[in-house]
N, C-alpha and C positions, 0 to 999 in steps of 0.2 A: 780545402778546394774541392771543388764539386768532380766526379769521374764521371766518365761516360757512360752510357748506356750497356756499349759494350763490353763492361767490366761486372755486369751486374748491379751498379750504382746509377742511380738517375739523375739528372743535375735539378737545384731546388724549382719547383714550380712550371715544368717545361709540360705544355700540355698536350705532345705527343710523344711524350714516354716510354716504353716499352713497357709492362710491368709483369709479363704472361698471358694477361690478358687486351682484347681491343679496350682498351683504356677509352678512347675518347669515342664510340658508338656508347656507354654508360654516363657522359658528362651528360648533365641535364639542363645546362648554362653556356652551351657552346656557345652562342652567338656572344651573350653578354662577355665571354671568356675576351671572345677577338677584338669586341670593340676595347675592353681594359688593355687591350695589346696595343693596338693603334694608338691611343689616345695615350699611354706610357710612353711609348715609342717619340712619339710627336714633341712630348714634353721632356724629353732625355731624363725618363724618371725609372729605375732598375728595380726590381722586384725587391730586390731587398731595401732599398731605400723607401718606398712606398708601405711594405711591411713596416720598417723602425720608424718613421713619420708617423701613422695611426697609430702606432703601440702596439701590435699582433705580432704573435709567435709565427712563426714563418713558418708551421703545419697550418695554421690558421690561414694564415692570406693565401697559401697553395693553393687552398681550398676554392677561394674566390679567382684567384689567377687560373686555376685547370679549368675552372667552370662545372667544381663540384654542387655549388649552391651562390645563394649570393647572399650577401653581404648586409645586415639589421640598417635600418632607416638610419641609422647617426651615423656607420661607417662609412655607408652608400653616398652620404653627405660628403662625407672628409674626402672620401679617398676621388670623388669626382669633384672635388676643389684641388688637390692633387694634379688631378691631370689634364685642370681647366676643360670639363665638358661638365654637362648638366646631370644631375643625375638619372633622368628620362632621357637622354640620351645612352646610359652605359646601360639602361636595361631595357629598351623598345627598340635603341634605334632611330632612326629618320635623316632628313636633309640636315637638320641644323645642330650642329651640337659643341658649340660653342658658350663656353660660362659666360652667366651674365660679369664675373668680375674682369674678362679682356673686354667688356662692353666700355664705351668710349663715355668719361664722366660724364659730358654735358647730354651726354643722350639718355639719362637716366633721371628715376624721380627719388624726391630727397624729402623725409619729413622730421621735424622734430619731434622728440622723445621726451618729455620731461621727469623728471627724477627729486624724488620725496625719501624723505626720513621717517622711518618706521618707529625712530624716539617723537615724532611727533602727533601721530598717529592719537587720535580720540574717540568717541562716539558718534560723532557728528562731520567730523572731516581727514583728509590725509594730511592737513599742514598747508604749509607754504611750498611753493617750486622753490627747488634749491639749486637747481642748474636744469638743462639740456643738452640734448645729442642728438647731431643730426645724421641720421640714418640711412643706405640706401634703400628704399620702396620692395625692391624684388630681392634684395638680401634677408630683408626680416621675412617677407613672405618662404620665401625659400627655406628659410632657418627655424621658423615657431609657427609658419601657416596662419599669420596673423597681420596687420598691417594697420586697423584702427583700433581708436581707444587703447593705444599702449601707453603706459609707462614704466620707468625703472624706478629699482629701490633694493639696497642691500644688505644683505643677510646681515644678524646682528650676532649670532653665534655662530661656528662651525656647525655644518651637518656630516659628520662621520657616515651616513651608510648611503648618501646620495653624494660622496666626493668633494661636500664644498667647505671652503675655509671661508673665515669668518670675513664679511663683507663683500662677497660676491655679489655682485648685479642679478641682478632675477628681473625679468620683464613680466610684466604684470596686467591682467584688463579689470576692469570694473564690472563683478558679480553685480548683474540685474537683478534689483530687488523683487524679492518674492520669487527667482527662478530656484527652484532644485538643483544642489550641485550636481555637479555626474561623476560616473562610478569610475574609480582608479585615477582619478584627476587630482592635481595637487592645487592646495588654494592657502591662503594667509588667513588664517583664522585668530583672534580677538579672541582672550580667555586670560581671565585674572588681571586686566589692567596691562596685560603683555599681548605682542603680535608671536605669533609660530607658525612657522610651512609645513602642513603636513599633508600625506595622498587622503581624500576620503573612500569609503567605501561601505557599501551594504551588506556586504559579506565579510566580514570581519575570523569569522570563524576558518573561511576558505581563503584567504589573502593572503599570498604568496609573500608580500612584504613581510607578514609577521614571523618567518623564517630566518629573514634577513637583518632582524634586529628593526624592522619598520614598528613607527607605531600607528597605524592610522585613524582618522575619526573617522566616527559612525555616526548615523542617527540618534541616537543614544545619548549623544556629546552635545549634539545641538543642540535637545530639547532638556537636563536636566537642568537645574537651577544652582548646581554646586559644579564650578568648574566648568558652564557652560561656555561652548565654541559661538563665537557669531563669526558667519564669512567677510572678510572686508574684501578680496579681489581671488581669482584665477591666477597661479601661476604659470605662463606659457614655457617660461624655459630658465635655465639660467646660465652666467657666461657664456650666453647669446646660442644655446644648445637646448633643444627639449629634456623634461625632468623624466627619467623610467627610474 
């Protein structure tokens, strides 16, 4: 159980604390701090419950709750699905900050998704459609910053350092012929008669992936004759969330 203030204990995440020092003339994130307050509030959602729902150690969410800093683009997602406001709202502010998922179904736009098998996958085409999904418009924009030219298609192995088990959905766009991939992007690359997801990059030497047990393709991959990569699509995200 959390003690008071008065005891020399601070209770978790309280962002006018005592600590020795003016604690909150050093928050750097007041404003975003209040509106997470509000908008929890609203939702009868408790620090700690908001914490255990995204996964974060409750020094971690403290941090976002005092308005020590704020929160990486995938939390800033969840945790304002959380507490049904937008995520330009828990960080600007304004009149309206209401999620688009209390928005009222018929007032919304809906597009289909369609989804291929990467066992079918050739030179020349992705296959046959094998189903679709109909999707909200401002959900996927919100979620992968993407809304044309998608489809789905899933993993055929487990990816251990980017979290996914095997058959995950990965949403997908169609690599414009002749464009140059970009740098730290992940894409479906063709090699050996097999599809693989990997990030690419130009700096291979300095890529922070290769730390983390990442492998990723280079230039180098593309253009060799043994083992060569060809891109078949951009991956935007997977289990409906951007790839880092």
């Amino acid at each position: 159980m959390a003690r008071s203030a008065r005891n020399g204990l601070v209770p978790f995440g309280d962002i006018n604390s005592p600590n020795g020092d003016n604690q909150e003339s050093e928050r750097k994130f007041l404003q975003f701090a209040e509106r997470l307050h509000l908008a929890a509030g609203e939702a009868g959602a408790s620090q700690a419950k908001l914490a255990s729902q995204l996964g974060l150690t409750r020094g971690t969410f403290t941090r976002y709750w005092n308005g020590d800093r704020l929160p990486p683009a995938d939390t800033l997602i969840e945790l304002a699905d959380a507490v049904n406001v937008t995520p330009k709202w828990l960080i600007k502010g304004g009149p309206s900050r209401q999620n688009f998922v209390a928005r009222a179904i018929e007032d919304s736009d809906w597009i289909d998704v369609p989804e291929y098998d990467l066992r079918q996958f050739d030179d020349a085409s992705k296959g046959e459609v094998i189903s679709s999904t109909v999707f909200r418009k401002d959900w996927l924009y919100l979620t992968l910053g993407e809304t044309s030219g998608l489809w789905i298609s899933k993993t055929l192995s487990g990816d251990p350092v980017r979290g996914l088990p095997a058959g995950a959905p990965i949403f997908c766009k169609d690599q414009p012929k002749g464009e140059a991939p970009a740098e730290g992007q992940f894409y479906l690359f063709r090699v050996n008669g097999g599809i693989v997801l990997a990030r690419f990059t130009y700096r291979p030497g300095n890529f922070i992936g290769d730390r983390l047990g990442d492998q990723p393709v280079t230039p180098y991959d593309l253009e060799t004759s043994d083992n060569q990569h060809f891109i078949v699509a951009r991956v935007l995200g997977a289990l409906a969330r951007p790839l880092t």
